[in-house]
N, C-alpha and C positions, 0 to 999 in steps of 0.2 A: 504494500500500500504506500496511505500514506503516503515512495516518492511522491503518494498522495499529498503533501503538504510546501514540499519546496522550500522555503524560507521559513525555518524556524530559529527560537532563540538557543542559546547553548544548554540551558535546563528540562527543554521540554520536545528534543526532536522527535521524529516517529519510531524509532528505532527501540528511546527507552518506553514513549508508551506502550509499545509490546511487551517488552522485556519489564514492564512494572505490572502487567493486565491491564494498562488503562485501556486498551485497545487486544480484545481478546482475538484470537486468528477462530477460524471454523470448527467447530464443535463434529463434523463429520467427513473431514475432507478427503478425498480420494488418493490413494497410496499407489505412485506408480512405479514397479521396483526393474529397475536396470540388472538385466541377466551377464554372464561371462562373456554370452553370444555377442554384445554389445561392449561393453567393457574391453575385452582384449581383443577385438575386430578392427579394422581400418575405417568400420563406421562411428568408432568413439569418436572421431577427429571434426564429426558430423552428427552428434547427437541430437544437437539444439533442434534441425531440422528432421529429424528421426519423429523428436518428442513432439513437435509443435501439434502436428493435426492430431492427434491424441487429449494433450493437456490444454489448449489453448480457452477452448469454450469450457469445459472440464471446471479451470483452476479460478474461473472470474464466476462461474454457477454455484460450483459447491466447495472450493477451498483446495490446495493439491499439495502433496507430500513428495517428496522420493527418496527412493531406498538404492542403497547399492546392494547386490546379492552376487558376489564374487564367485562364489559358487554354485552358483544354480543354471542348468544349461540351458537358456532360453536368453530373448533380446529383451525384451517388453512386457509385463504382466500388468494387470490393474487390479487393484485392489477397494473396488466402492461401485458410485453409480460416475457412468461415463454420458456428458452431454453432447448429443448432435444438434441441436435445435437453434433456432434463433436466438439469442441474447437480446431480449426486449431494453427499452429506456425507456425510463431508468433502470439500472443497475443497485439492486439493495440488497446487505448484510445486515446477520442478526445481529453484528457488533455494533449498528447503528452509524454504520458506513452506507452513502449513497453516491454514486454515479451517475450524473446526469449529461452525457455528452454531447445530447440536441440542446442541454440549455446551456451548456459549456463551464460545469463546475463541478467540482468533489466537495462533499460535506461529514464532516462527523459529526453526531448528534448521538452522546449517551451520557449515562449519572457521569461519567469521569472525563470528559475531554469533546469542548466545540471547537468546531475546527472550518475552516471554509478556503476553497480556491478556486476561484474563477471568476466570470463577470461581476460587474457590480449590479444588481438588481433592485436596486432602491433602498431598501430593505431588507436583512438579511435576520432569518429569527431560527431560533431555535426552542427546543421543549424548555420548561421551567421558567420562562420568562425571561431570557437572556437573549438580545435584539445588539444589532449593528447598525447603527442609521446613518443620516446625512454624508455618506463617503464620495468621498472628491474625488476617486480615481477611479475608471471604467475596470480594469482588473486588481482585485484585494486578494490579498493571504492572511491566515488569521487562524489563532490556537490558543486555546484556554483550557488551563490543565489545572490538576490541582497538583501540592509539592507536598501532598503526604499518603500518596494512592489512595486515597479515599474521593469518596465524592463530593460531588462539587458543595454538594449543598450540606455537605457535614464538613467540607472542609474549612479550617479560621484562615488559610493561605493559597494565593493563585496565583500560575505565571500566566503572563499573555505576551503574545506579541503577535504585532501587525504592519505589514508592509505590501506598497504595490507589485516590485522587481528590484533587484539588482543584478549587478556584472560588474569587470574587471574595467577599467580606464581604458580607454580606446577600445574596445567589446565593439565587432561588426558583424553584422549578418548580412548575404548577399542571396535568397531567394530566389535568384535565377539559377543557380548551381545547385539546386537539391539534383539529388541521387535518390533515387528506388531502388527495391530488390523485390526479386519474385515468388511467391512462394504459395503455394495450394491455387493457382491461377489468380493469385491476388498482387497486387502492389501496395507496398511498405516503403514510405519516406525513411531516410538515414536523416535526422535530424540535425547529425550532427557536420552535414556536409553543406550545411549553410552558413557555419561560422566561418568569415573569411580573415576576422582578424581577433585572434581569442584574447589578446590585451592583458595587461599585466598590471600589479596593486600601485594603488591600493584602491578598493572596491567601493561603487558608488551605490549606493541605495536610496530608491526610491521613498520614501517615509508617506502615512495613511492621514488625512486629514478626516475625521468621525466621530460619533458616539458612542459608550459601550452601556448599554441600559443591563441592570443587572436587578434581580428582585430581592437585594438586601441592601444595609449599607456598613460604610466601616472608613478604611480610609486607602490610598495608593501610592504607590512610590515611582517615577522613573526611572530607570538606569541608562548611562549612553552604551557606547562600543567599548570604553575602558572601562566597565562594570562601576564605573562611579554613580553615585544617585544624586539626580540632578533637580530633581521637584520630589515634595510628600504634602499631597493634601486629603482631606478629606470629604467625602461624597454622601450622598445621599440615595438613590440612584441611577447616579448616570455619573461617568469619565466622562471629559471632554480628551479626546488626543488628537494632536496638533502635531501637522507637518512640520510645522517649526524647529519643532523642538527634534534635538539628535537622540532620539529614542530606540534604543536596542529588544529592551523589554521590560515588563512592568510588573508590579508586586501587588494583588491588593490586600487587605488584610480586613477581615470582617471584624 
């Protein structure tokens, strides 16, 4: 997932909400185990395209695993239920992960971590009464965790952070040079063969001018890029955060 989220703060990437449960993975996900036949073949050097029309629709439907089975003489086995069918949009987990790609954003929405990426839609809300409003910039990123695996709503402390994009100082893309690959009679952009000049630090970021409606109150802190804290006030609720200000991420404290 989560590379579902993109820009987060150094306390709250996607990586440890898994690894904390804030973000649980699939309760039933399909186990696909790699045989010797495969493993010590000339097709290991070409797996990814072995697994893809297997796992592809599979690992976005019900969750996917893999096993290595060194010893077992077959290529490929599966272990669960295997999907052929359409992938309708939205895209929705019971971990209260949704994917929306006709409206062009990823959302987490559970007791422990809101999360958002994609267009700005006026209005961005979540369950419990926790809203994003007035945001000035057409694409937002945006994570609200709590900093004691607990939920949000039992929790006394939260991180967030919000921003539109960043890149590296002189960062260029040239769109007429993308590159395709082919694969199940399909084409697949290489994404990465649009950068024409990947630029080097120090790194500019975009910062979110919004509001963060929250259904308690207490107070907040900013921090910049040196972990310094640079405002604490207290709210009632609603944050005000301001592009102004060089906001890394925020603390609030009920």
């Amino acid at each position: 997932m989560l590379g579902l989220i993109g820009y987060t703060s150094y306390t709250c990437n996607i990586r440890d909400l898994f690894c904390n449960f804030l973000l649980s993975p699939s309760k039933n996900p399909t186990i696909f185990k790699f045989g010797r036949k495969i493993l010590y073949s000339v097709d290991a050097g070409d797996y990814y395209h072995f697994l893809y029309p297997f796992m592809s629709k599979t690992s976005f439907k019900y969750g996917a695993e893999i096993e290595f089975d060194e010893k077992g003489d077959y290529k490929l086995k599966c272990d669960g239920k295997i999907f052929e069918g359409n992938i309708e949009c939205p895209l929705k987990w019971e971990n209260g992960v949704e994917w929306n790609w006709e409206e062009e954003y990823i959302k987490i929405d559970n007791e422990y971590v809101k999360g958002y990426a994609g267009k700005n839609k006026g209005e961005i809300e979540f369950k419990d009464g926790i809203k994003l409003k007035n945001i000035n910039k057409e694409f937002v990123v945006f994570l609200l965790s709590s900093s004691e695996n607990k939920e949000i709503k039992h929790s006394k402390n939260l991180y967030f952070s919000i921003v539109n994009t960043s890149h590296n100082s002189g960062y260029k893309e040239d769109f007429s040079n993308i590159k395709f690959f082919q694969s199940g009679g399909r084409e697949y952009p290489l994404y990465w063969s649009v950068v024409s000049e990947p630029g080097t630090l120090p790194i500019i970021v975009y910062r979110v001018d919004c509001e963060l409606i929250l259904p308690f109150k207490g107070s907040f802190e900013y921090y910049n890029f040196y972990m310094e804290k640079i405002l604490e006030e207290s709210f009632e609720n609603k944050i005000k955060i301001s592009e102004k200000l060089p906001v890394f991420y925020g603390i609030i404290k009920k």
